[in-house]
C-alpha positions as CSV (number, residue, x, y, z in Angstrom):
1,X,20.9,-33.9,-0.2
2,X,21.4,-37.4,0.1
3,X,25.5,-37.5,0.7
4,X,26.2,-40.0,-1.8
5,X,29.5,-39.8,-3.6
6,X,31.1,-41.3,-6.5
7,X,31.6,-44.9,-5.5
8,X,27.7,-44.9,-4.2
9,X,26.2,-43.6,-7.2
10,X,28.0,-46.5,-9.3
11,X,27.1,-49.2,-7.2
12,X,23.4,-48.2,-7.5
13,X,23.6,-47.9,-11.3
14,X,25.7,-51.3,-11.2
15,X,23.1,-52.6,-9.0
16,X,20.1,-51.2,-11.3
17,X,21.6,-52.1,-14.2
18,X,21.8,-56.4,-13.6
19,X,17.9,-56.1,-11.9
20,X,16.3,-54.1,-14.6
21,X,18.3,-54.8,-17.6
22,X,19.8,-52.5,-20.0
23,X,16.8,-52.2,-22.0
24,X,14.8,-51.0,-19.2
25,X,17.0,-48.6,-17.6
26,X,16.0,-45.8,-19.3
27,X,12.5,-46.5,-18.6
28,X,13.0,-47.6,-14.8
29,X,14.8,-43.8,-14.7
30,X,12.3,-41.6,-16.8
31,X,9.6,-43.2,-14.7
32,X,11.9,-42.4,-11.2
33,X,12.3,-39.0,-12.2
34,X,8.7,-38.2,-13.0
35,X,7.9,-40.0,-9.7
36,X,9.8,-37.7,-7.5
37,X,8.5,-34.6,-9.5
38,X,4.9,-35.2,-8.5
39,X,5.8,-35.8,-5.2
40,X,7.7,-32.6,-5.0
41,X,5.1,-30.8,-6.4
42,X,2.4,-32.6,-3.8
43,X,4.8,-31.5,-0.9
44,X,5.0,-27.8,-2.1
45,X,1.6,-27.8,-2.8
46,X,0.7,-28.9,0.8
47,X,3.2,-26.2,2.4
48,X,1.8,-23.9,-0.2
49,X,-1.7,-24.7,1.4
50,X,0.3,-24.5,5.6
51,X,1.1,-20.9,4.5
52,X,-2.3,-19.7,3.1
53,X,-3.8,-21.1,6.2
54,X,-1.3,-19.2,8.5
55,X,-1.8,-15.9,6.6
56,X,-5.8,-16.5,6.7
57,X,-5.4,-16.7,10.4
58,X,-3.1,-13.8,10.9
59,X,-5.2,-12.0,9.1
60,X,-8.3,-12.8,11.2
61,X,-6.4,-11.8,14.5
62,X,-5.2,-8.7,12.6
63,X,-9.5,-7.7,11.9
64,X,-10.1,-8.7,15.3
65,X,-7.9,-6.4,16.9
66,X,-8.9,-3.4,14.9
67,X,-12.5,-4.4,15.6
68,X,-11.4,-4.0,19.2
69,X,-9.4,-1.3,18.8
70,X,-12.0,0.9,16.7
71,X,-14.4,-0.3,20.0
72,X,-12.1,1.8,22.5
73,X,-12.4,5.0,20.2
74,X,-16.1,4.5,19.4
75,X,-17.0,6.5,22.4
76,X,-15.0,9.2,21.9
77,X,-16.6,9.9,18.2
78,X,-20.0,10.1,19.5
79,X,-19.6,12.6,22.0
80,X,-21.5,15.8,21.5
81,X,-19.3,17.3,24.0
82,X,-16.2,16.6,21.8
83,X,-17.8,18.3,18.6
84,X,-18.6,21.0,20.3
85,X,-15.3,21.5,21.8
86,X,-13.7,20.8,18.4
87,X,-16.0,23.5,17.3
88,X,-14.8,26.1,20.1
89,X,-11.4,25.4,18.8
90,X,-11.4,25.8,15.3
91,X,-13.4,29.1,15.3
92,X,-13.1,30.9,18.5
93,X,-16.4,33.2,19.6
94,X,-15.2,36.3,17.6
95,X,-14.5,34.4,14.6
96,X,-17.7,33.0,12.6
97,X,-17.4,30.2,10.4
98,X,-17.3,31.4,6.7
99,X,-20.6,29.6,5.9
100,X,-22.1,31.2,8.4
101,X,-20.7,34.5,7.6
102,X,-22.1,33.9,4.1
103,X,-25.3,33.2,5.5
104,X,-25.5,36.1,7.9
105,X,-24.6,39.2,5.0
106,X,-27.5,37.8,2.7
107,X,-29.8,38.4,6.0
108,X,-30.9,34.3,5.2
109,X,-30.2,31.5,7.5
């Protein structure tokens, strides 16, 4: 991550050891590596936050364009004209509907 080799990482512990102490050290590192925990965890809680925004407005897009596209066919669902054609053909003129036929050999409509 960093690109620091051997010879760097003992200069920083020689270098941390003669300003903190020996005594210390441990402390000065328990408290480092806590340190850079939280702030791991603030950073993926922020992108966390990035990507739940994004997907909130993808998803808003997403209803928009079915609210449009539901708009084009609304039209064509209210048409009379299209029942009736739908009508004509599923059950051609010599054919009745079977709950009409029903209907019809009681003698009650």
């Amino acid at each position: 991550m960093f690109n620091i080799g051997i010879g760097e990482l003992a200069l920083i512990f020689a270098v941390a050891l003669l300003v903190v102490g020996p005594r210390d050290l441990v402390k000065v590192a328990r408290w480092l590596g806590r340190t850079v925990k939280y702030a791991r965890k603030i950073v993926r809680q922020f992108m966390d936050t990035i990507d739940l925004d994004d997907n909130i407005r993808e998803l808003k897009e997403t209803g928009k364009i079915l609210k449009d596209t539901a708009g084009e066919f609304k039209p064509l669902y209210e048409r009379d004209s299209l029942d009736k054609q739908l009508e004509t053909d599923l059950h051609p003129a010599d054919t009745r509907p079977p709950d009409q036929a029903d209907k019809n050999e009681t003698g009650k409509e």
